[in-house]
N, C-alpha and C positions, 0 to 999 in steps of 0.2 A: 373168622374171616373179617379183615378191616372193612371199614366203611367210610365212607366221606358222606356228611350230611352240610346244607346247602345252609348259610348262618348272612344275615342280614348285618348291616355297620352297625347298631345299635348291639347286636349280640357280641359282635367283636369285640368291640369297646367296653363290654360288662365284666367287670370281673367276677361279679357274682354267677354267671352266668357258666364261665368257666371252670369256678371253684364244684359246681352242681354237675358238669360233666367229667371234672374229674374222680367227684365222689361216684359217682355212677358207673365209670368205669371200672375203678380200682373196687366195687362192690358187684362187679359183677352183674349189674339186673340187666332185665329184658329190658329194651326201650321199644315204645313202638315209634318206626319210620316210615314215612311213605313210601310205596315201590317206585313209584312214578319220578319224585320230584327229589326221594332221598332228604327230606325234611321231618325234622319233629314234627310229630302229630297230637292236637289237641286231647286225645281220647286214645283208648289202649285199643281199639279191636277196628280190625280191617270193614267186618261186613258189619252190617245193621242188625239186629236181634230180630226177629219174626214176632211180632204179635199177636197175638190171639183172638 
């Protein structure tokens, strides 16, 4: 399922930036994205870990 994810002018303008979502594409991984905003997310997992 496509997805549009929400990219700021400075990500526009990166080409590096671009090069890193193509490799990520064309390799297939998980990305994690927000549900809410549909943006890259700093960190892989939705909820918080429970501590002990």
């Amino acid at each position: 399922v496509p997805i549009t994810i929400t990219t700021n002018q400075k990500q526009r303008d990166d080409p590096a930036f671009w090069q890193s979502i193509s490799a990520i594409l064309k390799a297939r991984l998980w990305v994690p994205v927000s549900k809410k905003y549909h943006e890259l997310t700093d960190h892989d997992w939705l909820a918080t870990p429970e501590m002990p």
